[in-house]
N, C-alpha and C positions, 0 to 999 in steps of 0.2 A: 370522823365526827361521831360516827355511833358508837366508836371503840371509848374515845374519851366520854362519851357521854354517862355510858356504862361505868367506866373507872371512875369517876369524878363523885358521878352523881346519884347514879341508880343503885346503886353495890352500898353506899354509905347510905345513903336512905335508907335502905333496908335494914341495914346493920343499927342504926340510929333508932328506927323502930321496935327492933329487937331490945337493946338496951332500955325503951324505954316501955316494956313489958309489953307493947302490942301484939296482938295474935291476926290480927286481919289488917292490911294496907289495902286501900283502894289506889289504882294508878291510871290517871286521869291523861286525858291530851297524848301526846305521843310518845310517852313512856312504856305503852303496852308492843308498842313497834319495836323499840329498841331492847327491848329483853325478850323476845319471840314470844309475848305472850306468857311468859312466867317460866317459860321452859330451858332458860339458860343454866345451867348450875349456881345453883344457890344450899344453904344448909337445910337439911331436910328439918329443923325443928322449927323453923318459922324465921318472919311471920308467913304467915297465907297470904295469897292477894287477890285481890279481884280486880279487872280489867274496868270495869263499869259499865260495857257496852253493852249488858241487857238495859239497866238500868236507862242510859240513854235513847237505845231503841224504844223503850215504854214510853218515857213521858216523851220523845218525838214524837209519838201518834196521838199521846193523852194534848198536846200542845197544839197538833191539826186540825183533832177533833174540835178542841177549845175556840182555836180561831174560824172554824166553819160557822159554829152559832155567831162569835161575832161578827164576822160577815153576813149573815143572812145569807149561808149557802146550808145546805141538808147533807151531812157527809156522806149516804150514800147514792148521793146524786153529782158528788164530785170529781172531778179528773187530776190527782195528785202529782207529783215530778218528782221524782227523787233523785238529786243531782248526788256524782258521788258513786251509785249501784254498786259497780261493781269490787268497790273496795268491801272491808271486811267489815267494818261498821253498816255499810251500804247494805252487804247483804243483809244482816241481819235486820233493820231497818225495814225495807225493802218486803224480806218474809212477812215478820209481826203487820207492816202495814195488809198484807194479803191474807191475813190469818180472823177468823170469824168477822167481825164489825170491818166491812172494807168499804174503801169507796169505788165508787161506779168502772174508772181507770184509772189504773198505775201506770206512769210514764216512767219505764229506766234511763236515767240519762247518763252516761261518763265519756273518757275520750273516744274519736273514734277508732284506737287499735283494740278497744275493749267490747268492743260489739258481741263478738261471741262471748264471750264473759255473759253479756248483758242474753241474752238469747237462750243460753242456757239456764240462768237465772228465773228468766221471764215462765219457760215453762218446767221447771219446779213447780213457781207459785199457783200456775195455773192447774197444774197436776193436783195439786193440795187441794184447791177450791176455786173448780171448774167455772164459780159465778163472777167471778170477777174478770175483769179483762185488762190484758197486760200488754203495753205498745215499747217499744225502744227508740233511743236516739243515739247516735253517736255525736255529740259536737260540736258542730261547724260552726266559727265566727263570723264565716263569710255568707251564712245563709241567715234567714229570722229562725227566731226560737219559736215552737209551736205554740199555740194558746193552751193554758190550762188555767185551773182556779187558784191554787195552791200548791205550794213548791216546801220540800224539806232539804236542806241542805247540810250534806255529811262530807263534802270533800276537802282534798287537801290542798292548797295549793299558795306559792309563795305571794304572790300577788292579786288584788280584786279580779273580778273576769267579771263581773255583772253590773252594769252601769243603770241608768234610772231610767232609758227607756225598756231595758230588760226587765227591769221589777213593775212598771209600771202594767206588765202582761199578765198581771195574777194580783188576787185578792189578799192574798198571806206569801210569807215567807218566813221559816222556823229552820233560823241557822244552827247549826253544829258544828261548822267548817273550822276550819282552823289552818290561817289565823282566823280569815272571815275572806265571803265569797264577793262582797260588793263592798263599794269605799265607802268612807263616811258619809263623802260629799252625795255619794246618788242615795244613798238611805235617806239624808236630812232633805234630799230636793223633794224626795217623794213619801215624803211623812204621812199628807193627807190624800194620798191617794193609794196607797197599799200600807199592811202591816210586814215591818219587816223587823221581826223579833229575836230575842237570843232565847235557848234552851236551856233553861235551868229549872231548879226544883223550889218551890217555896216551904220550905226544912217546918216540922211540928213544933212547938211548942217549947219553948226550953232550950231549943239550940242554937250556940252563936259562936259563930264564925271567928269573931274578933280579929278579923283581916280584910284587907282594902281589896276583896274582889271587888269588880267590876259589875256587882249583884244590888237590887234595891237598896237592901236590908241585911245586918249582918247575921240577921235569921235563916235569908235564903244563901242554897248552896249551888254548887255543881253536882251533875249528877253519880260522876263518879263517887263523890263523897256518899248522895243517897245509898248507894251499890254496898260500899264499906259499911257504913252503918247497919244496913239491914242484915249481913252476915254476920254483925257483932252481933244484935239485938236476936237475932234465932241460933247464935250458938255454934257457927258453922265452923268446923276444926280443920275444914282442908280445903286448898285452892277453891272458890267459888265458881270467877267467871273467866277463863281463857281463852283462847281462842273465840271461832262463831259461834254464839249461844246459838242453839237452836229452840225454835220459835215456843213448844214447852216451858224451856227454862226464863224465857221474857216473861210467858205470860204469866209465871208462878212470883218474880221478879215483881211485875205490873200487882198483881195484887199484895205484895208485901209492902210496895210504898201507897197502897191504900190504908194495911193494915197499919201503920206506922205513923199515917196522914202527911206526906208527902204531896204536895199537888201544886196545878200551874198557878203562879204568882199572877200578879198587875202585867203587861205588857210591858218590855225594856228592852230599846236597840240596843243592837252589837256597840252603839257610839256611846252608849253610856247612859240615855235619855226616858224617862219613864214617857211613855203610850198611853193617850187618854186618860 
C-alpha cells in the first residue's frame, strides 16, 4: 500500500508541483510517513518540503494554552496527556509542550509495548527542564484512564478508542489524530460538558482555501499548509522540516506563525460543528 501510494500519488504530486513552478510543498497527514520524511529519492532541484510537524506541534500547545483560559484552568497549574508520545509527532509535541511555558504535568500516554519509548522520552524532557514533571502510561482498556485536565491528541489509529465517558475525564481535548481518536457520537454526547476540538490554524488575512476542508472558513487552514507558507514567505531554499524538529526549530516555527498572524480560530469538532 505505501509502494502504491508513493507511485500513484506522492511521486506525481511532486512532479505536478514542480511543473507548476513551486519551490516549497508542505505534506500534511501521512504523507510524511510514506516518503521517510522527504528522504526517498527524489530530484535534487525541487521542490523542497516541509513535513509540518513543527508547525503542528506549535499551535498544539498555542490551542492548550487557548483552551486552559477557556476553561478556567491556569496552564501552569495543569496536568496535560499527550496521547500518541511516543510516535514522531508525539515526540516532538511532547518536547515543545516541556520547553519554557509548561504545565505543572505531562502525562505520556501510547501503547503499552511503548513504555520505554515513553520513559526515555519522559527523562529527555525532564533533563531539559528539571521543573516540570513528567508521569507515563502505557494503555490499558481494561483499566480507568487517569484523571487529568487536558489531553492533546497526536495518535494514529484506524478506529475511535475514546468513547464519552473517556472525554468526559478532562476539560479540553485538542485532536491531531488521524483519522480522529473518539466518534462522533461521544464528541456530540459530550459537547457540554468538555471541549473536544480539531487543530488547525486560523490563516491571516487574504488567504483562501477555496476547498471543502472540514475547517470554519475557507480562510482557515491546516497546519501543514501554515509550515508551507512560512518557508515560502522567508525564502527557505532547502528542505525545511523532516524528520523530529527539535524543540529550537518549533520554537523559531512558533513565532513565525505569530509573525505571519496565524492563530487559534473559534472552537470546531472533529464532527464538523462550530463550539460556542
Amino acid at each position: 500500500m505505501i509502494k502504491q501510494f508513493r507511485k500513484k500519488q506522492l511521486f506525481p504530486a511532486l512532479r505536478l508541483a514542480k511543473q507548476c513552478g513551486l519551490d516549497m510543498v508542505a505534506l500534511g497527514a501521512s504523507t510524511p510517513y510514506v516518503c521517510n520524511y522527504g528522504k526517498l529519492p527524489r530530484a535534487a532541484d525541487g521542490p523542497h518540503i516541509t513535513t509540518g510537524h513543527a508547525a503542528t506541534a506549535a499551535m498544539l500547545k498555542k490551542w492548550a494554552m487557548f483552551a486552559c483560559k477557556k476553561t478556567n484552568l491556569e496552564f501552569g497549574r495543569t496536568k496535560l496527556a499527550v496521547f500518541g508520545a511516543a510516535g514522531r509527532l508525539g515526540k516532538a509535541v511532547s518536547r515543545y509542550i516541556g520547553y519554557e511555558e509548561t504545565p505543572r504535568e505531562i502525562l505520556l500516554i501510547d501503547l503499552p509495548d511503548k513504555v520505554n519509548l515513553l520513559k526515555e522520552l519522559a527523562k529527555e524532557i525532564t533533563s531539559q527542564n528539571p521543573r516540570v514533571k513528567v508521569s507515563i502510561l502505557g494503555l490499558d482498556k481494561t483499566k480507568p484512564m487517569p484523571l487529568f485536565d487536558g489531553a492533546v491528541l497526536v495518535s494514529n489509529n484506524t478506529v475511535p478508542y475514546l468513547d464519552a465517558n473517556n472525554l468526559r475525564k478532562a476539560k479540553f481535548w485538542i485532536d491531531d489524530s488521524h483519522p480522529r481518536a473518539a466518534s462522533i457520537a461521544a464528541e456530540e454526547a459530550t459537547r457540554n460538558e468538555t471541549l473536544y476540538v480539531e487543530c488547525y490554524a486560523s490563516a491571516p488575512s487574504g488567504i483562501d482555501t477555496d476547498f471543502p476542508f472540514n475547517l470554519p472558513t475557507t480562510n482557515d487552514c491546516y497546519t501543514c499548509f501554515a509550515e508551507g507558507y512560512l518557508a515560502w514567505k522567508e525564502k527557505i531554499d532547502r528542505d525545511f522540516v523532516t524528520g523530529i524538529p527539535e524543540v529550537a526549530k518549533i520554537s523559531k516555527v512558533a513565532s513565525l506563525l505569530n509573525k505571519y498572524k496565524f492563530d487559534v480560530g473559534p472552537f470546531f469538532g472533529k464532527s464538523g460543528a462550530l463550539i460556542g
